[in-house]
N, C-alpha and C positions, 0 to 999 in steps of 0.2 A: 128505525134510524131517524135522526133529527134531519129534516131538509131544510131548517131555517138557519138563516147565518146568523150568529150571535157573535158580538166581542170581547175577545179580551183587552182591559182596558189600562191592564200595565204595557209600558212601553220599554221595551227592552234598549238596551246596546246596539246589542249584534243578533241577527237574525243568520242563523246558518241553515242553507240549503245544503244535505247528503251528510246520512251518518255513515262513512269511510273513513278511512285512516286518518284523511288530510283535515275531513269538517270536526273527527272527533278531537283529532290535533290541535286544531284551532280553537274550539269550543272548551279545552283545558286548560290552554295557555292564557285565554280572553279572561275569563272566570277567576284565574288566579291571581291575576292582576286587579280584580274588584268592579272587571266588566259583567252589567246584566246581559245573560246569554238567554236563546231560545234556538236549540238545532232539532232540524225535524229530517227525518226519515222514510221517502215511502215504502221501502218492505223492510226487513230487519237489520240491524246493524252486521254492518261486514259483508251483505250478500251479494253480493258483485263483486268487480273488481280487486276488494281489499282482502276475500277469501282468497281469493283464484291465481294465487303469487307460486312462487317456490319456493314461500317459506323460509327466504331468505333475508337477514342483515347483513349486507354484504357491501364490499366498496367499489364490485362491479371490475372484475378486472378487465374483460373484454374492451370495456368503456377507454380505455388506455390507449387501445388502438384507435379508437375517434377523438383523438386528444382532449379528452375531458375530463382534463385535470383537477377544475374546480369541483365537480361534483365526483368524481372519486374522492378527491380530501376531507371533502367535507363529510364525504359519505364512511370513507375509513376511522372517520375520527368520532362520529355518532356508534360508530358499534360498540365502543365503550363505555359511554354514554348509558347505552339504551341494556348494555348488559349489567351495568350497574344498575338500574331506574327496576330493571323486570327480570331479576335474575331468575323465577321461578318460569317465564314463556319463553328466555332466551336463553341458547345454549352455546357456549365456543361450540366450535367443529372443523375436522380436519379434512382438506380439501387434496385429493392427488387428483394431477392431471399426467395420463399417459403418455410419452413423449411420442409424436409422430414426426421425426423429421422434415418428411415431404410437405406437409402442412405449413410449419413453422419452424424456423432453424432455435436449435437450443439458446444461442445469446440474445434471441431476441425476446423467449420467455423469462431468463434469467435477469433481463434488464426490466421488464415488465415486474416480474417478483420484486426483485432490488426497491424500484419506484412504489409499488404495494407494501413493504415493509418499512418503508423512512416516510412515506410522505403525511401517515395521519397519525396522530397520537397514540401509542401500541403499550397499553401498561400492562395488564392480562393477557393478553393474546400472545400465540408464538410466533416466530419469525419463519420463512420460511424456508427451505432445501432440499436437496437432489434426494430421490430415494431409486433403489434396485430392485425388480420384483424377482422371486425365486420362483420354482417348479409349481408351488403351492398357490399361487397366487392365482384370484377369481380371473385375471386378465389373460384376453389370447396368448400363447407364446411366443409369439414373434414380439408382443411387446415389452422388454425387457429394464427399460428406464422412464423417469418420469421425476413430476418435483410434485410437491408437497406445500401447501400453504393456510392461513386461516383468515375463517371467517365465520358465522354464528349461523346458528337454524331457530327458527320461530314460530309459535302455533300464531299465525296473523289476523287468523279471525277474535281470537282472544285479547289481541294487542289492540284491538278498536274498541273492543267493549271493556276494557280499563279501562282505557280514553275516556269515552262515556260515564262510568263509573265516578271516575279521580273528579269530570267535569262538572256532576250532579254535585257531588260532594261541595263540590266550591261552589254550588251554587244554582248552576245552568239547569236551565226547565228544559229534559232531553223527550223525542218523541218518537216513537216507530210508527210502522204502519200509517201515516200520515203524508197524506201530496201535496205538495206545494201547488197549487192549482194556477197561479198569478198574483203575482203584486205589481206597485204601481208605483211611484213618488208622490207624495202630498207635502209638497214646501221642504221641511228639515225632515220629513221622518219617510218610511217605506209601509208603505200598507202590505203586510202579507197576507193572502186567501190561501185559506188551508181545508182538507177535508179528511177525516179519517172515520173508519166505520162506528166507534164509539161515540165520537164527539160531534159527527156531520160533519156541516161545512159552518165554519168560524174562519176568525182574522183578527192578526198582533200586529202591531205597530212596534217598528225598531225604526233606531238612528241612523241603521248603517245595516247591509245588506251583502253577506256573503255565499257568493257561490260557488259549491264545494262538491257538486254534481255529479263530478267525474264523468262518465262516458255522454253523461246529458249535459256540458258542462253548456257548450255552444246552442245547443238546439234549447237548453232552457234562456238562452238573452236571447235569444232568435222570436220564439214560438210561446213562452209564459210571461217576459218582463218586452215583448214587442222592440227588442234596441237591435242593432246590430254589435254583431260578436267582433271581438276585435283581433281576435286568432280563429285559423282553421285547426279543427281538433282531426289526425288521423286515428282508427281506430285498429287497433294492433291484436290479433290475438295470440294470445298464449295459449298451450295446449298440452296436461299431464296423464300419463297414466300410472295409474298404482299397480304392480305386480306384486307375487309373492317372494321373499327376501330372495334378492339375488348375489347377495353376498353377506359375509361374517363382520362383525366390527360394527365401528360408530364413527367411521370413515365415509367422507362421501368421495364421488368420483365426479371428476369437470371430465367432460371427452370432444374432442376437436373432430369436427367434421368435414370433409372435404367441400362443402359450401363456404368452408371459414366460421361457422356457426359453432356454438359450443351449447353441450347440452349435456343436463345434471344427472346424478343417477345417484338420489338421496337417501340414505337408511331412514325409515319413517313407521313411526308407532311400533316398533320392538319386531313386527312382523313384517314387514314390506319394505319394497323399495319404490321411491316416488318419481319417473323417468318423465325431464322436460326440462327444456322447454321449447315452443312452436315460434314463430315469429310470422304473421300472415298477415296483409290485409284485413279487414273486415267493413262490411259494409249494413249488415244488416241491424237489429235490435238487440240490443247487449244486453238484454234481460233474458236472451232465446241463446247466445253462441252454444255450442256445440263443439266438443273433435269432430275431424273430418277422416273419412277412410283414409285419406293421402296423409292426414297428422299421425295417425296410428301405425301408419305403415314406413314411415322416415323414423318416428321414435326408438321402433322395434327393427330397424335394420341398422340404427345408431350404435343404441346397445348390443346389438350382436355382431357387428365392425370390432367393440370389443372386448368383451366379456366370452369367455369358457361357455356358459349356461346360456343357451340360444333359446330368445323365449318367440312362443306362438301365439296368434288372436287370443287363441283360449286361456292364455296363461292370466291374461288382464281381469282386475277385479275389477279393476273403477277408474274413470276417468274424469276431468275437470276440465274446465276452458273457461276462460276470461276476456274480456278487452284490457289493456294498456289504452289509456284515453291521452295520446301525446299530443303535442305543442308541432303544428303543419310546420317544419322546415325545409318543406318540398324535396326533402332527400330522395332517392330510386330507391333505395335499400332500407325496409321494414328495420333491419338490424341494425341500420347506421341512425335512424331519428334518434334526436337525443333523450334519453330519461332525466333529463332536466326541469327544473320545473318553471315556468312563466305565472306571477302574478301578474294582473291587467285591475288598475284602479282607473274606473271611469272617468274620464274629464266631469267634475260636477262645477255650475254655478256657483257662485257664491250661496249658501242657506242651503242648498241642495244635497239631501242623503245620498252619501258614496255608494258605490257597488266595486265588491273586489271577486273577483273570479278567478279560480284557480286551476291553469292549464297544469296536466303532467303532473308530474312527481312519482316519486321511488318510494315504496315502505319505508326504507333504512331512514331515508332521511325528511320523514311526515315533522318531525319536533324543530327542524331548520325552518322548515316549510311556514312555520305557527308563528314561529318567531319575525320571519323577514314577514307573514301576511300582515302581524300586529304595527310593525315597524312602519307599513304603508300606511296604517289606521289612526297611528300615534295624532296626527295633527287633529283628526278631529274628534278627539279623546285626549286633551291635555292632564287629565287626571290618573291616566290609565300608570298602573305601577311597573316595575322594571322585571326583566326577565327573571323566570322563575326555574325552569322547568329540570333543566340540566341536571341538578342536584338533589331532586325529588324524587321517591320512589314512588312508580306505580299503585295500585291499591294490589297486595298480597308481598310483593316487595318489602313491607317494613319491618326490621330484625329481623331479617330471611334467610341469612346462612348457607345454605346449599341444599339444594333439592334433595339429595341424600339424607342429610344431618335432619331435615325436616318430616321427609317420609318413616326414618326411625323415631321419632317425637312421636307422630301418629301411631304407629305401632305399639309404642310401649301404650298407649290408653286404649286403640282397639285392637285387643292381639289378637282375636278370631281373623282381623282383614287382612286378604291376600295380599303379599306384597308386589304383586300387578297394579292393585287398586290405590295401595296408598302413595305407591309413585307416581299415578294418574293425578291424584289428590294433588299432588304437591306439586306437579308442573303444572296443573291448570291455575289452581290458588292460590300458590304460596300460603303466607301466614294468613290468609284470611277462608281458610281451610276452617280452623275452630268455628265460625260462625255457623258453618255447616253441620258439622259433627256436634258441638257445647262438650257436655258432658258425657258423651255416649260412651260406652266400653262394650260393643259388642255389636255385630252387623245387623242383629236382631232388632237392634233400637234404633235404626237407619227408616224403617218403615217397608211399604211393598216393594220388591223388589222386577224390578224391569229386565233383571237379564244384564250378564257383564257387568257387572257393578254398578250400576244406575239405581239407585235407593228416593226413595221420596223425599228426604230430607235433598236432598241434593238436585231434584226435581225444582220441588218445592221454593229454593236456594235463587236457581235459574230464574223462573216466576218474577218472584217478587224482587231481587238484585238486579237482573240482568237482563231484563225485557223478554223473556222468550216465554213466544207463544204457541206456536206449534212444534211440532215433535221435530223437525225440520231443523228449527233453531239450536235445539237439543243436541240432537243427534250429529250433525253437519259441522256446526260454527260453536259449541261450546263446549262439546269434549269429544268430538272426531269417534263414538262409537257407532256411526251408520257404517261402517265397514265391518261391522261385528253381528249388526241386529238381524232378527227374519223378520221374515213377515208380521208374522202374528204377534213379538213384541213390537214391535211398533202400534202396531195395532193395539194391543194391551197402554201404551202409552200413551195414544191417542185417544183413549177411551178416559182415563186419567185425568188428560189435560183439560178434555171435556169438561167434566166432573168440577175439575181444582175451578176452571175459569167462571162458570155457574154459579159456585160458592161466592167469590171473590164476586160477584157484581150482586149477589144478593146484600151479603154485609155492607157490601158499599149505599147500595138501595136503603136501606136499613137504617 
């Protein structure tokens, strides 16, 4: 490894710290406007925080109860948006909540729904209304009514690395595996020290300096840029477990708990159900969170409050947990801080490079988020062009059709491939599927196979498109078949990746 620090001697725009939702948000929006970009990543795109959601586009109905008008609207009115932008990662979906009286009286959910239905832009999506369960139904029998409403579901580790993707495209020099070690001010510009195991330790010069950090948002102005933070960040965990399908449909279930908490019980991957979410404290390293036996034992006594099918430890395939990196409102209540989000632009000198830092924010609404950061940045960037984003599709979004219409497109050119795989195909890609496949007409021409439908072309795909490097990245964050693999494929894939990445630095050498 290189230990000498060398520079790079172009000078960017914008220097973004954390590839998440919000840096890769920003990093798209910036670029499209004709800003030079450089966002860097220290481990791989999406692996914190922006995996670890529920997979939701949603306008947060809970949030209604904390009178958080603004960001419900704004957030009801992006779902459209963003299902127009990635209709291949984003899907309508239908939400019933069980009615429990004792809980919460029926008009004040009705009024809630009401407010949910009028107050954001609804051209696709349904409205929502009462429904009745019969004999048949997954839910205990004492629970016999309930309303019904929408909102979208999202593979969100995917929706980052579009991001990424759309950001290169326009432009932006994006980077994994790389830590931002310390930058400093030098007059107009930001020195950033960066180091990663390929390149050592190096440094880029940008005008302006975004940080996009997430659960490190504070402790990086604190401890690498030496400033003080000008918000306390609480750090919230969230907390999921995946079971095997505990019910029929493409229905999800919102279920109200006697804490007042509401918690999801999502149909996920054709076979499971995804049960969460936690609201806790956290205080430790958000690179380490963990479920807690106490997280696992409230999820699993949630859903069997009420659902028929009472599930045990052993029923759990897999679990997940994250931090929520929020904006300190000193609220008592983990569930009452706002999912709001706070931009903080640094008091600068005259000549002096800005730093903008980005407390909070929600998935649903990361393209708001880009928008109101660039709007802060406008002044000192009079060149920068007008919003873009809105009415752009994602990368695999373009001429896209419906995930359907498109998984039969694949078919008819590889009819040998199951139609498990080619609906994989088509929700992770969209139309930028062909790049993967070209010409092929048969799974034969895909190359070795990994087991599940994981083919080397599609390996291969991830590599060189998509940043991934280990099987991890694969598996985990770009098409969710780690809840499929054993051992020993992975193993077989790791041995692969081996292989591929040896190749790739010899020709590079070369």
């Amino acid at each position: 490894m290189n230990t000498s620090t060398h520079v790079n001697e172009k000078i960017y725009d914008l220097a973004i710290i954390g590839g998440g939702i919000n840096g890769g948000g920003i990093a798209v929006d910036a670029a499209g406007r004709g800003l030079s970009v450089f966002l860097c990543e220290q481990d791989d795109l999406a692996s914190h925080t922006s995996s670890a959601s529920s997979k939701l586009i949603h306008g947060g109905l809970r949030y209604l109860e904390h009178k958080e008008f603004r960001l419900v609207r704004e957030a009801l009115a992006e779902r459209e948006v963003l299902l127009e932008k990635a209709p291949h990662v984003i899907r309508p979906m239908r939400f019933i909540m069980p009615h429990r009286p004792h809980l919460r009286p029926a008009w004040l959910i009705r009024t809630g729904l009401f407010f949910y239905d009028h107050l954001g832009k609804r051209k696709k999506l349904l409205g929502s209304n009462n429904v009745y369960f019969k004999a048949d139904s997954p839910l205990n029998a004492a629970i016999t009514q309930g309303f019904e409403y929408s909102d979208c579901a999202v593979d969100d580790a995917r929706l980052v690395v579009l991001n990424a993707v759309q950001a290169r495209e326009k432009g932006a020099n994006v980077v994994t595996r790389t830590r931002c070690i310390s930058a400093h001010r030098e007059n107009e510009f930001w020195v950033v020290h960066l180091e990663s195991k390929q390149q050592g330790k190096y440094q880029i010069k940008a005008k302006a300096l975004v940080n996009a950090a997430g659960p490190w948002v504070a402790k990086f102005i604190r401890e690498d840029l030496h400033l003080k933070s000008p918000y306390g960040i609480r750090l919230i965990q969230g907390s999921h477990i995946i079971v095997p399908k505990l019910f029929d449909g493409d229905k999800a279930f919102i279920m109200q708990n006697d804490d007042r908490r509401i918690i999801f019980a999502i149909p996920y991957l054709d076979k499971f159900t995804m049960i969460g979410t936690t609201d806790r404290e956290y205080s430790g390293d958000p690179a380490l969170v963990q479920i807690s036996p106490e997280e696992i034992d409230y999820l699993l006594s949630v859903s069997n409050a009420h659902f028929k099918k009472q599930l045990k430890h052993q029923d759990i395939i897999s679990t997940f947990a994250g931090v929520r990196p929020l904006c300190d409102d000193e609220s008592d209540n983990p569930s009452a801080i706002t999912r709001d989000y706070t931009l903080a632009l640094s008091k600068v000198q005259k000549g002096e490079a800005p730093l903008l830092s980005v407390f909070g924010g929600k998935l649903t609404t990361y393209r708001k988020l880009a928008e109101s950061a660039l709007l802060q940045l406008k002044p000192f960037f009079p060149q920068m062009q007008g919003k873009w984003t809105a009415h752009h599709s994602l990368p695999g979004g373009e001429q896209m059709g419906t995930v359907e219409e498109l998984a039969e497109k694949i078919q008819q050119q590889i009819t040998d491939a199951p139609e498990a795989l080619t609906n994989r195909w088509a929700s992770a890609y969209g139309s930028r599927i062909w790049q993967i496949v070209g010409a092929v007409h048969s799974v034969t021409e895909l190359g070795q196979n990994f087991g599940h439908g994981l083919f080397a072309k599609e390996v291969d795909y991830l590599i060189d498109q998509e940043w991934a490097v280990l099987s991890e990245d694969i598996l985990k964050r770009r098409t969710k078949l780690y809840l499929e693999f054993e051992p020993d494929q992975v193993e077989g894939l790791d041995e692969y990746l081996v292989e591929s990445h040896k190749r790739r630095s010899q020709e590079i050498a070369a």
